[in-house]
BAVEXZA-932289 format. One record per residue: x, y, z of N, C-alpha, C in turn. Coordinates in Angstrom, 1 decimal, always signed. Each point is the difference from the previous one (the first is absolute). Layout:
BEGIN
[[X Y Z] [X Y Z] [X Y Z]]
...
This chain:
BEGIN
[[+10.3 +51.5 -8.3] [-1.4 -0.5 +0.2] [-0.1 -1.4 -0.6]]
[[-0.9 -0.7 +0.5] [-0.1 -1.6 -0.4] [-0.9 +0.3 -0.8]]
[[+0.0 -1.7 -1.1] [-0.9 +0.3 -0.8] [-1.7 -0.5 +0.9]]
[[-0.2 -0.1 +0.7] [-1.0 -0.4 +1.4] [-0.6 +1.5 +0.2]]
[[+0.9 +0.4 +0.3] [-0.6 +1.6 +0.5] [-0.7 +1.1 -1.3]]
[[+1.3 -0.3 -1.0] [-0.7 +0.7 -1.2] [-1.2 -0.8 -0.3]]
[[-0.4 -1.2 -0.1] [-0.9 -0.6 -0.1] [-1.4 +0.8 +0.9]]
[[+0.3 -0.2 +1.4] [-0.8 +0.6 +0.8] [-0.1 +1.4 -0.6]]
[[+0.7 +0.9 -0.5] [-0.2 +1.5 -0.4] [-1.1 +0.3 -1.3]]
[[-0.4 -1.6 -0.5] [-0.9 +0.0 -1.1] [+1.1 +0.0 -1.2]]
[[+1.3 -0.4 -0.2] [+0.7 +0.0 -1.1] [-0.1 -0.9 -0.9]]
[[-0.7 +0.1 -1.4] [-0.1 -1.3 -0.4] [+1.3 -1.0 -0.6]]
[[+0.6 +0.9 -0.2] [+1.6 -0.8 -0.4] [+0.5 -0.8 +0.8]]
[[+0.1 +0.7 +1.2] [+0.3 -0.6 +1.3] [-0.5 -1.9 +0.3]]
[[-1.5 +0.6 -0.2] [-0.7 -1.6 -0.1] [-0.1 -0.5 -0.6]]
[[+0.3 +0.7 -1.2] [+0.2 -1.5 -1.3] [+1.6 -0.5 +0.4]]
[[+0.7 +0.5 +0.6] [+1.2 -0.7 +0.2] [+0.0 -1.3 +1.0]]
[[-1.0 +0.5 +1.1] [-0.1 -0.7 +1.0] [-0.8 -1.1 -0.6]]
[[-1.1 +0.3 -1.1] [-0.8 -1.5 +0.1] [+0.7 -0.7 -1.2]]
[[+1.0 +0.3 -1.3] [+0.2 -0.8 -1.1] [+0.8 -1.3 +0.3]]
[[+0.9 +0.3 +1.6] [+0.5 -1.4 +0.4] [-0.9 -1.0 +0.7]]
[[-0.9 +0.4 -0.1] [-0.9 -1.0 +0.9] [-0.7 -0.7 -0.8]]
[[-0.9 +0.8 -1.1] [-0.5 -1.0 -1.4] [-0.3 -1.2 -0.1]]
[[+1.2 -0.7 -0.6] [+0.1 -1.3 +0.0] [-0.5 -0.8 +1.0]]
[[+0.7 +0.0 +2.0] [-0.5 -0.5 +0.8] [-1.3 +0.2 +0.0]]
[[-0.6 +1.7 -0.8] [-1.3 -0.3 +0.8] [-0.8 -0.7 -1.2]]
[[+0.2 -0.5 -1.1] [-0.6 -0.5 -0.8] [+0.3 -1.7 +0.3]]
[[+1.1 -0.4 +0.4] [-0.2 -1.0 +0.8] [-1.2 -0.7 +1.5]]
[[+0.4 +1.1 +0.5] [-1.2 -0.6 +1.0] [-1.4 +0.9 -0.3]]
[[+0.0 +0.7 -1.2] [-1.7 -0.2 -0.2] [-0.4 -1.1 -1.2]]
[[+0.7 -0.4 -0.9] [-0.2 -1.1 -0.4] [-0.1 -1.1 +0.6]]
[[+0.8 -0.5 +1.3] [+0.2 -1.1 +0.5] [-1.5 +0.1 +0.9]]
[[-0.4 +1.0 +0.3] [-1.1 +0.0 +0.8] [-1.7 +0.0 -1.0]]
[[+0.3 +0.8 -1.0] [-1.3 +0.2 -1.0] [-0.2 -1.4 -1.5]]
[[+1.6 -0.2 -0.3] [-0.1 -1.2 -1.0] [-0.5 +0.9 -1.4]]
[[-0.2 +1.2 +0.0] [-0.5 +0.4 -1.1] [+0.6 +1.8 -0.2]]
[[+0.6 +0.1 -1.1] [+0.5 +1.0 -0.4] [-0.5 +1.4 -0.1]]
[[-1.4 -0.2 -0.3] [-0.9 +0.9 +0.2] [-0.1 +1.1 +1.4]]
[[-0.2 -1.3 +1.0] [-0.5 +0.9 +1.2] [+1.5 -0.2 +0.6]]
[[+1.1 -0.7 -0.2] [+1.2 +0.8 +0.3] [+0.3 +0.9 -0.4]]
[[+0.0 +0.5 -1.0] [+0.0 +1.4 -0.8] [-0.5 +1.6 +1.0]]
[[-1.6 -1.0 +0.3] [-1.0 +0.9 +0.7] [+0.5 +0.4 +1.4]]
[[+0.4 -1.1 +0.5] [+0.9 -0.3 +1.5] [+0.7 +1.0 -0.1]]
[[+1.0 +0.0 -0.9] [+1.3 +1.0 +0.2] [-0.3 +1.3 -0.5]]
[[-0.7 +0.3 -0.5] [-0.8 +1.4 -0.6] [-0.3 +0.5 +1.3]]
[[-1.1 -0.5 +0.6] [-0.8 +0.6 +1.3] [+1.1 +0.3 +1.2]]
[[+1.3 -1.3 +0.1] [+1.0 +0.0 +1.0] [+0.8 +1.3 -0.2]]
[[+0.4 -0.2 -1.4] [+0.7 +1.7 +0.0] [-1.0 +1.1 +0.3]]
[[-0.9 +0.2 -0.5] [-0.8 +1.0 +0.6] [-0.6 +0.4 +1.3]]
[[-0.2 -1.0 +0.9] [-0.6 +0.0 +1.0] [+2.2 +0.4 +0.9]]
[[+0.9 -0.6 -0.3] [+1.4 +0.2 +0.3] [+0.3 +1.5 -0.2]]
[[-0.5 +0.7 -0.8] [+0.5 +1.8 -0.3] [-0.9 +0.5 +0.5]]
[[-1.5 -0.8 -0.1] [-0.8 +1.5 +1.9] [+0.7 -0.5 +1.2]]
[[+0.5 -1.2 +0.2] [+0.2 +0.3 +1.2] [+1.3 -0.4 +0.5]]
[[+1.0 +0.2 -0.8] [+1.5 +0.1 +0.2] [+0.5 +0.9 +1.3]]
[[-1.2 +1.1 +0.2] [+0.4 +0.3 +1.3] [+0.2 -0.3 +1.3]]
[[-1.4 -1.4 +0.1] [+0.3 -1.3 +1.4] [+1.4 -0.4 +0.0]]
[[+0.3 -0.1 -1.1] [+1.2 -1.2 +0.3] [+1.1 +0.3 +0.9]]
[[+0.2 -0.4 +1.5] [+0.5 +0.4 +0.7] [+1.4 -0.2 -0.1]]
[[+0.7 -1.2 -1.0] [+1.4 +0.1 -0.1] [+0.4 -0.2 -1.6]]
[[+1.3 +0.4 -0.3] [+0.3 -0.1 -1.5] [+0.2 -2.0 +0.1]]
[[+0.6 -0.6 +0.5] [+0.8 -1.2 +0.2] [-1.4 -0.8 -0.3]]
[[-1.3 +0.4 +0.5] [-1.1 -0.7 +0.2] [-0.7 -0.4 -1.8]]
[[+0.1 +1.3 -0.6] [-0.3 +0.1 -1.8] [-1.0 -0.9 -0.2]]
[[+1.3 -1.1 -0.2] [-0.3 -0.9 -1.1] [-1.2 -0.9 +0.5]]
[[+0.4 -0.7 +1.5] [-1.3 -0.6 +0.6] [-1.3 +1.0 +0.4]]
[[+0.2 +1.0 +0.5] [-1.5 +0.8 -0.2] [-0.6 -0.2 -1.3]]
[[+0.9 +0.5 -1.3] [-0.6 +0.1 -1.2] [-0.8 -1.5 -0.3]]
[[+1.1 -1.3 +0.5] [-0.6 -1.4 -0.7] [-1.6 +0.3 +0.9]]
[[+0.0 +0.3 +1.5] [-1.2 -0.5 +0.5] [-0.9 +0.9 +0.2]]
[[+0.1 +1.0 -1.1] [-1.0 +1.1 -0.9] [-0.2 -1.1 -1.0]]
[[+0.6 -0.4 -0.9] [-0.3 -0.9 -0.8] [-0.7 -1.7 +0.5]]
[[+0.6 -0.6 +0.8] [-1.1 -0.9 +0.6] [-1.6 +0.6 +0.3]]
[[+0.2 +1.2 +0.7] [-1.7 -0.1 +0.0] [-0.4 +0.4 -0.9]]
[[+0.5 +0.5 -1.2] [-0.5 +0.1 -1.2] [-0.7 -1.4 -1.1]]
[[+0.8 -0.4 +0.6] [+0.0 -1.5 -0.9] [-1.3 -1.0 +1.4]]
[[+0.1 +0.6 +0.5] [-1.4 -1.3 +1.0] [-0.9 +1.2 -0.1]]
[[-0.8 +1.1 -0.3] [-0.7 +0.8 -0.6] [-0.5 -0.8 -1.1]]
[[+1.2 +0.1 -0.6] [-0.3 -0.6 -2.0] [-1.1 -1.8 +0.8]]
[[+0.9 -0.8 +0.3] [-0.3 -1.2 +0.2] [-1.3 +0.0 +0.6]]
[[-0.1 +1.1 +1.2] [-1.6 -0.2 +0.6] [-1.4 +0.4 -0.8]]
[[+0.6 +1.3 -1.2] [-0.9 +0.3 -0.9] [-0.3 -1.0 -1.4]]
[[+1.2 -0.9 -0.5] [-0.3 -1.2 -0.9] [-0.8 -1.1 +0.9]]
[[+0.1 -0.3 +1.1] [-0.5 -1.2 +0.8] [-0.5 -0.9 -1.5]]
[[+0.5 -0.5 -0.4] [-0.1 -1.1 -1.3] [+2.0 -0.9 +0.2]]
[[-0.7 -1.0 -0.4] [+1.8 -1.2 -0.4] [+0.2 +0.4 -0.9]]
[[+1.0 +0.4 -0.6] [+1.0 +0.0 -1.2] [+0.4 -1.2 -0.3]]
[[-0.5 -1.0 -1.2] [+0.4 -1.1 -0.3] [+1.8 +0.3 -0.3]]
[[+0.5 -1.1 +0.6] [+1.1 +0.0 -0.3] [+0.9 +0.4 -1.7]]
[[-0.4 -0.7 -0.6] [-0.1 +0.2 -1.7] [+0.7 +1.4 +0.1]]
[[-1.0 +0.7 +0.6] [+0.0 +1.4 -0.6] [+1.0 +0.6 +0.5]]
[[+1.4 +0.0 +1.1] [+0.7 +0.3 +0.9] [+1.4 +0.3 -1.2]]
[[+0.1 +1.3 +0.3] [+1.2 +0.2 -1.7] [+1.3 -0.5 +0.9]]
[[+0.8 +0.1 -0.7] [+1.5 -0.8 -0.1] [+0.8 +1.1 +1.2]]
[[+0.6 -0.4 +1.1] [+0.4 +1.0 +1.4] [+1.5 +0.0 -0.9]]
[[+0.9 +0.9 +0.6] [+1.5 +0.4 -0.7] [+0.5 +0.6 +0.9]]
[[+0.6 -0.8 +1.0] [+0.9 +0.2 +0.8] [+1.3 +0.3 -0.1]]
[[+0.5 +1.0 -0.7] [+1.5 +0.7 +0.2] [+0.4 -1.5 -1.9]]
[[+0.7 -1.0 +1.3] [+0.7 -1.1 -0.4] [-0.8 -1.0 +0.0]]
[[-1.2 +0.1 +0.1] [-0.8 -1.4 +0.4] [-0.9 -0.3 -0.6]]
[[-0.6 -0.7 -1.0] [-1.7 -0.2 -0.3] [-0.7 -1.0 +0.6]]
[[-0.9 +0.4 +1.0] [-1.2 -0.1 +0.6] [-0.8 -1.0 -1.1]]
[[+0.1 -1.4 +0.5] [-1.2 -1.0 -0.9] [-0.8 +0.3 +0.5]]
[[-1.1 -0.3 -0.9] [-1.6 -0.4 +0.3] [-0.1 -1.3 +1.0]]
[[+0.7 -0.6 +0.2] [+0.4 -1.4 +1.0] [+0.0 +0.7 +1.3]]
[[+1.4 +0.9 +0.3] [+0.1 +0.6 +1.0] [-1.4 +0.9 +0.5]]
[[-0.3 +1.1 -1.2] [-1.1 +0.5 +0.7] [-1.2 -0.4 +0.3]]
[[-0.5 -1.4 -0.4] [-0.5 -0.9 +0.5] [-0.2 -0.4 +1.3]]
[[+1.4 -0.7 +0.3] [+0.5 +0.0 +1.4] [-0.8 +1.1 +1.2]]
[[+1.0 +1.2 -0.3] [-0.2 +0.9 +0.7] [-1.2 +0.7 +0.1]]
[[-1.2 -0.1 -0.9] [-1.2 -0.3 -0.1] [-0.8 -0.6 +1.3]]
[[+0.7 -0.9 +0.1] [-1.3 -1.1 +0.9] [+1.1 +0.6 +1.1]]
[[+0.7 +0.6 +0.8] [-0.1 +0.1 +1.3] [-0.4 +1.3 +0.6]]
[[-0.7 -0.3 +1.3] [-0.8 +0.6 +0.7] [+0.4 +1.7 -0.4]]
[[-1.0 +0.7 -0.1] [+0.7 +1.6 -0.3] [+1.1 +1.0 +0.6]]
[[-1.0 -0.3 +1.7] [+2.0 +0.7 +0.5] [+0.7 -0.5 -0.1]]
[[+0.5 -1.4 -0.2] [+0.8 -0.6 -0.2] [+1.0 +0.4 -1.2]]
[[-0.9 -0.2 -1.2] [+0.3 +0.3 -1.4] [+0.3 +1.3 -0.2]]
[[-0.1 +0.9 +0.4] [+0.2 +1.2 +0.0] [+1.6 +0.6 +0.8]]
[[+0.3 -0.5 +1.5] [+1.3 -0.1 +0.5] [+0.8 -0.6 -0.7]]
[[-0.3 -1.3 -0.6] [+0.6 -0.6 -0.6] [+0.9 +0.6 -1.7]]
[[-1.0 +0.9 -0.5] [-0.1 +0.4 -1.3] [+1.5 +0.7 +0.4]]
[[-0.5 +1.2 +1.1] [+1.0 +1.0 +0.2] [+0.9 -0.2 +0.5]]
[[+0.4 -1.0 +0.7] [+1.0 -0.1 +0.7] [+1.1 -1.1 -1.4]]
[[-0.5 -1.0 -0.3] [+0.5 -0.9 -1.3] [+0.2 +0.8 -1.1]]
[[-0.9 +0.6 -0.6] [-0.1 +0.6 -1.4] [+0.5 +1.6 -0.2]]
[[-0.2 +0.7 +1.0] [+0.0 +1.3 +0.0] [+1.3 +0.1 +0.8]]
[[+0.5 -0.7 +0.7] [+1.4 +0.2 +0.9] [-0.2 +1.1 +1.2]]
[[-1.8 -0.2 +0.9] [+0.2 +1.2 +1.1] [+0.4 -1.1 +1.0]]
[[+0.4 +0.9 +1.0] [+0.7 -0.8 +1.6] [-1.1 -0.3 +0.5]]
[[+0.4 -0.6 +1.4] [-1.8 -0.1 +0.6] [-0.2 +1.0 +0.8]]
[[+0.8 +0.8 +0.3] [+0.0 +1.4 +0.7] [-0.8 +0.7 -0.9]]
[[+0.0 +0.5 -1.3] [-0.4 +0.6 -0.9] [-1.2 -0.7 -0.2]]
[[-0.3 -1.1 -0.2] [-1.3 -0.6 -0.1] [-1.1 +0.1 +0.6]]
[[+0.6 +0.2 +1.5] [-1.2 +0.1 +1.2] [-0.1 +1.7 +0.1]]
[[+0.6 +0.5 -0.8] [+0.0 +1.6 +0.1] [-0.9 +0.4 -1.1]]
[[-0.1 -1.0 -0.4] [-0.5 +0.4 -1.7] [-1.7 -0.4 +0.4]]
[[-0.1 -1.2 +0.9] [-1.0 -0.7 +0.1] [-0.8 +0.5 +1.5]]
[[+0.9 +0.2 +0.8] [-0.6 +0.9 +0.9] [-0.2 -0.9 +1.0]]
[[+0.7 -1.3 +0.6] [+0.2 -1.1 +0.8] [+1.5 -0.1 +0.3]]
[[+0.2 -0.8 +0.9] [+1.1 -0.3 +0.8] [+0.9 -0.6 -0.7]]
[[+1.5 +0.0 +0.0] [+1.2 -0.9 -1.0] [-0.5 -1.7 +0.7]]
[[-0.6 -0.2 +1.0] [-0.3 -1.4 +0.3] [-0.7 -0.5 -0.4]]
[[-1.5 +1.1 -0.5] [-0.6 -0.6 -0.4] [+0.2 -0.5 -1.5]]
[[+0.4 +1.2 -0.6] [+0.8 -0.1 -1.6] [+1.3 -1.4 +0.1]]
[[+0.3 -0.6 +0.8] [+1.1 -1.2 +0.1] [-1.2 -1.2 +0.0]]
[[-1.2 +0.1 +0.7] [-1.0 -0.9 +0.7] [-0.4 -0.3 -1.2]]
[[-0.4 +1.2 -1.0] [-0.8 -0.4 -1.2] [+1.0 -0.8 -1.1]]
[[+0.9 +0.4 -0.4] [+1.3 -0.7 -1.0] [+0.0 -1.6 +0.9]]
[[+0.1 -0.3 +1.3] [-0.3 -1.2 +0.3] [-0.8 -0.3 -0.6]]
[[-1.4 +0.4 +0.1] [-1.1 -0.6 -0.1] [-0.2 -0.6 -1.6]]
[[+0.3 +1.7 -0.6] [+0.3 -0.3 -1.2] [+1.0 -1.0 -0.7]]
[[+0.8 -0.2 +0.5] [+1.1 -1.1 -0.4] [-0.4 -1.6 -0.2]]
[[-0.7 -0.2 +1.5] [-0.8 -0.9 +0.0] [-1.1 -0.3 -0.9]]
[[-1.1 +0.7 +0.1] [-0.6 -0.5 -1.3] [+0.2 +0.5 -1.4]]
[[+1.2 +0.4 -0.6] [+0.8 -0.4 -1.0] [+1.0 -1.2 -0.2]]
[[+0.6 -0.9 +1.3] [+0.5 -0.6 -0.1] [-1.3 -1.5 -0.3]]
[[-1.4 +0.1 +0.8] [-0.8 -0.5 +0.0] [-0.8 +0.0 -1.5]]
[[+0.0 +1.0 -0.8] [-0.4 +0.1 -1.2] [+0.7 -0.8 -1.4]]
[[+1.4 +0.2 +0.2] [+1.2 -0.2 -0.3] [+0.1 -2.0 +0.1]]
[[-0.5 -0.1 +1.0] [+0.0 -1.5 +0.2] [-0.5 -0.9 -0.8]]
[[-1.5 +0.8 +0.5] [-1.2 -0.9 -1.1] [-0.2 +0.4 -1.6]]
[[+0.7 +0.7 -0.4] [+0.7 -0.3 -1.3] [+0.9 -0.8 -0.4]]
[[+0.8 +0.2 +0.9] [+0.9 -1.0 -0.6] [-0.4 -1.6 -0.1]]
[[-0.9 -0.1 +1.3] [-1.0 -1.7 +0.0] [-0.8 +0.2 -1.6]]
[[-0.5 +1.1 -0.6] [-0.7 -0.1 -1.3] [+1.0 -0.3 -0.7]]
């Protein structure tokens, strides 16, 4: 028996197995999306929980990890629609990517572009999902998920510019 099924059986060991590898990713894209530790915290709390009532939808094991991330996206635009307030940048704690530290420059950057944008962008750059997994995650087409990284590219490459003129 998989650990999916014992999952489904209500086993809690089972699902702590299944969620301890994910963790990290998912504290990645709910920080990259909330900027604040707090309500990633809150994100990933609700995500696991709302993930063990309903472990029984999940129609394939292979699928996991992207179902779980976009359990956790609508967690995190929940959180965002109920702050509707800016988070001064200042306040955005230090991101820690594996091997990488995330400036306040960078998240700057990735700040000023448009939201779907910045959001395919986050996951696809930062988090290492495919665009297959993206538009699975986001609930849109792999074209459109390529359309938006265009778009997004662009006005990063456009952002990118007029700094460098400063």
């Amino acid at each position: 028996m998989s650990l999916i099924e014992d999952a489904k059986n209500k086993n809690p060991d089972a699902f702590e197995q299944l969620i301890q590898p994910q963790l990290q990713r998912m504290y990645r894209v709910a920080i990259s999306m909330l900027h604040n530790e707090e309500d990633a915290a809150d994100a990933i709390q609700e995500t696991v929980l709302k993930c063990w009532q309903k472990i029984g939808q999940l129609k394939s094991e292979e699928y996991f990890g992207t179902w779980l991330t976009r359990i956790l996206i609508n967690q995190c635009k929940d959180i965002l629609k109920e702050r509707k307030k800016v988070v001064p940048l200042e306040e955005f704690p230090e991101l820690i990517h594996e091997d990488h530290y995330f400036t306040n420059e960078w998240r700057k950057i990735l700040s000023n572009l448009n939201g779907k944008y910045q959001v395919v962008m986050e996951l696809y750059y930062v988090d290492g999902f495919s665009t297959k997994e993206i538009a699975r995650m986001l609930h849109i087409t792999e074209v459109n998920v390529r359309s938006r990284m265009v778009r997004g590219r662009k006005q990063l490459e456009q952002i990118l510019t007029v700094r460098a003129m400063d």
